[in-house]
C-alpha positions in Angstrom: 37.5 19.1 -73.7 34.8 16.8 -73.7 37.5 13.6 -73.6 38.7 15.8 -70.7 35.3 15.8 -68.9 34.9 12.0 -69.1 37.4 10.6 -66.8 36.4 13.5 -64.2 33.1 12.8 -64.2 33.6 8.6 -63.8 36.1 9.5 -61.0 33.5 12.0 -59.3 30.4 9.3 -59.9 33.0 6.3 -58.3 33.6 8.8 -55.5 30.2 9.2 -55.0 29.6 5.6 -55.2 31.7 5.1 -52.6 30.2 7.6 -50.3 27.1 6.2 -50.7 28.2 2.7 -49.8 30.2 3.9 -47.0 26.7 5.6 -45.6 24.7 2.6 -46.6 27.5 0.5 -44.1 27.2 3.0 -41.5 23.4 2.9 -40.9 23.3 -1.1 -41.4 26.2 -1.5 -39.0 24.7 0.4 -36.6 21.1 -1.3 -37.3 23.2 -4.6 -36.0 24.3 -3.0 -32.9 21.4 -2.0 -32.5 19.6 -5.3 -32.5 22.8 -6.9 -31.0 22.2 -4.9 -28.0 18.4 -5.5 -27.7 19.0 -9.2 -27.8 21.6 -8.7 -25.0 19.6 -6.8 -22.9 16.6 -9.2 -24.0 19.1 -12.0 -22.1 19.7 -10.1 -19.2 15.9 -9.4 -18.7 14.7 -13.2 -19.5 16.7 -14.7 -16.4 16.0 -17.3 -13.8 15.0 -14.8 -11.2 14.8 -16.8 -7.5 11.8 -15.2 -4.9 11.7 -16.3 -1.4 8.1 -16.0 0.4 6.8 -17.3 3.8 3.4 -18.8 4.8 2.2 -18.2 8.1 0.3 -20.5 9.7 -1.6 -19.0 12.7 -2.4 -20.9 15.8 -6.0 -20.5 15.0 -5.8 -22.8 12.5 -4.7 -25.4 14.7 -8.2 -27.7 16.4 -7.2 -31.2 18.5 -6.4 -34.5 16.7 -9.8 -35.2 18.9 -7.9 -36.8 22.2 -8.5 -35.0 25.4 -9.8 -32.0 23.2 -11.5 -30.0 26.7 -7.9 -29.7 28.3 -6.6 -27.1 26.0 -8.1 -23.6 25.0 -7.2 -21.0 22.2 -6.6 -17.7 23.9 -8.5 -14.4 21.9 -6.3 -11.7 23.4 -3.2 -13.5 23.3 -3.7 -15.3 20.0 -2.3 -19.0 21.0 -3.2 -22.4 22.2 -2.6 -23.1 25.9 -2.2 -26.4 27.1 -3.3 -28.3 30.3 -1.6 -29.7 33.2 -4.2 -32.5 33.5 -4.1 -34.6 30.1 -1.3 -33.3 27.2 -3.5 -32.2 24.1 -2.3 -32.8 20.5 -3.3 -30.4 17.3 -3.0 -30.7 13.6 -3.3 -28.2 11.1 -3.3 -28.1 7.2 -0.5 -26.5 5.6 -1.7 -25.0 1.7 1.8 -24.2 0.1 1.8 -22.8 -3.7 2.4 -25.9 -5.9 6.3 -26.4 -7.5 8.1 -24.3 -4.6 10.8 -25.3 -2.6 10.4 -25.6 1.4 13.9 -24.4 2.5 13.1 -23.5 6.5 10.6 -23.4 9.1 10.6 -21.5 11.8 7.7 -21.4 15.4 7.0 -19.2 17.8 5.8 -21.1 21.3 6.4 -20.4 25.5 7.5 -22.8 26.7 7.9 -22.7 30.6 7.0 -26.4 31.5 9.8 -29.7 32.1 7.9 -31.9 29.1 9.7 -31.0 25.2 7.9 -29.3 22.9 8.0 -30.6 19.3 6.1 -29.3 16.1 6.5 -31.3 12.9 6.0 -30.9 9.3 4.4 -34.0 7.6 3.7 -34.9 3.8 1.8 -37.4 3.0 1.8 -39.0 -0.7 -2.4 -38.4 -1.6 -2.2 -41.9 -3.5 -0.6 -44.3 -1.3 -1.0 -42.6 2.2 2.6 -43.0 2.8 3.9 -40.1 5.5 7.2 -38.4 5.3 8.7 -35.7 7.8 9.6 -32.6 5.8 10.8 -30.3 9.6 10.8 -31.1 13.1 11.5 -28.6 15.7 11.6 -29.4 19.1 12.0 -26.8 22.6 13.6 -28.6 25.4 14.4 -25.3 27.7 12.1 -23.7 30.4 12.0 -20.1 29.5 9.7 -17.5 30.7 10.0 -15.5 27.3 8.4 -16.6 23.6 11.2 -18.9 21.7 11.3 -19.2 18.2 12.0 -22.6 16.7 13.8 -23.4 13.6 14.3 -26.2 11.1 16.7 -25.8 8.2 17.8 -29.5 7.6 14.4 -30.1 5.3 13.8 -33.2 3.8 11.2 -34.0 0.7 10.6 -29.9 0.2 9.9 -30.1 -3.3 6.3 -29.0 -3.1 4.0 -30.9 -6.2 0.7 -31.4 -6.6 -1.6 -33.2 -6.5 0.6 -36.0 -5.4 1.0 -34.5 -1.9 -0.9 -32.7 1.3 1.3 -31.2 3.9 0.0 -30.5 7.5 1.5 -29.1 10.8 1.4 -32.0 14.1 2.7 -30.7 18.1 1.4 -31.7 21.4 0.8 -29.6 24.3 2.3 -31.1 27.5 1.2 -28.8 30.1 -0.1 -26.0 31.1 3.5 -24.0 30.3 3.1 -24.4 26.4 1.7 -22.3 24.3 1.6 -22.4 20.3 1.5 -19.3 18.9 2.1 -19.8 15.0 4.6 -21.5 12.3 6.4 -20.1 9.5 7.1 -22.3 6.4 9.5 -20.3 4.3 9.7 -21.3 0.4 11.2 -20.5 -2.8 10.9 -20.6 -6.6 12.5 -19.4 -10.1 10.5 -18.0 -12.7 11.9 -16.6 -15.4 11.5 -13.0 -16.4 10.2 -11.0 -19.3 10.0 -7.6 -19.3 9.1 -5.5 -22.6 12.0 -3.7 -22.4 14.2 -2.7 -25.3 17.8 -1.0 -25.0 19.2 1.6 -27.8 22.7 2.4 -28.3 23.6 5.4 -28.1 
């Protein structure tokens, strides 16, 4: 009986053996899936995400380049410059965009009723050598009795870096039809993205 026993018991310990292993497979097969689809979603969430912002550039922050500086005025309830029929008056104003973005367009509001073009520009100048570079130019050639808005989309030099470069807004006021209202620099950047979150298979 007990020779009997022997083989039954071996073949119920291998079976045994076997289940066990089989479990043991199980869990640590689905411990890899598990971690497989954690560094998957891990990918997903650490992309190159792109974000487009704008900077607004008020006509208050415009002042004259100092020539003829008495023939224009800045308008409180209307919130623009108004120019002069007597002498044309130029204005500058700084532009502050975040460093390592990407100018892609810029856009101006402005009335412009008169029979003299308007143009607004976008300058860089290298802070080392003083060299100047035109980023945007936008220019109104129409009489209209209605605001306009100006574009530029053909940018040139819009990698933004600092502190090699300082970046300012030029336009001249030819009469007392033009008004400068404000200038929108539109930009963009990649960052990439973590997020703690984790995924679990079901």
């Amino acid at each position: 009986m007990n020779q009997q026993k022997i083989p039954i018991i071996f073949i119920a310990g291998a079976l045994t053996a076997l289940l066990l292993a089989g479990l043991i497979w199980i869990i640590f097969a689905q411990q890899i899936a598990e971690v497989q689809a954690e560094m998957q979603t891990s990918e997903d969430i650490e992309t190159r995400a792109l974000v487009q912002d704008v900077l607004v550039i008020p006509a208050a922050s415009f002042r004259s380049d100092g020539n003829n500086p008495e023939y224009s005025y800045f308008y409180f309830g209307g919130g623009h410059w108004h120019g002069s029929d007597t002498y044309p008056t130029c204005m500058m104003a700084p532009v502050y965009l975040p460093d390592d973005v990407n100018i892609y367009q810029v856009w101006a509001t402005i009335y412009d009723n008169g029979v003299n073009d308007f143009y607004i520009t976008l300058l860089r100048q290298n802070n080392y050598t003083g060299a100047i570079s035109q980023v945007a130019s936008m220019s109104s050639t129409g009489q209209s009795t209605s605001l306009a808005s100006l574009y530029d989309t053909s940018i040139n030099y819009g990698e933004v870096g600092y502190p090699t470069s300082s970046y300012y807004l030029t336009t001249c006021l030819n009469g007392s039809q033009h008004r400068l209202y404000n200038v929108r620099v539109w930009y963009e950047f990649s960052y990439m993205n973590y997020l703690p979150i984790l995924a679990k298979s079901n």
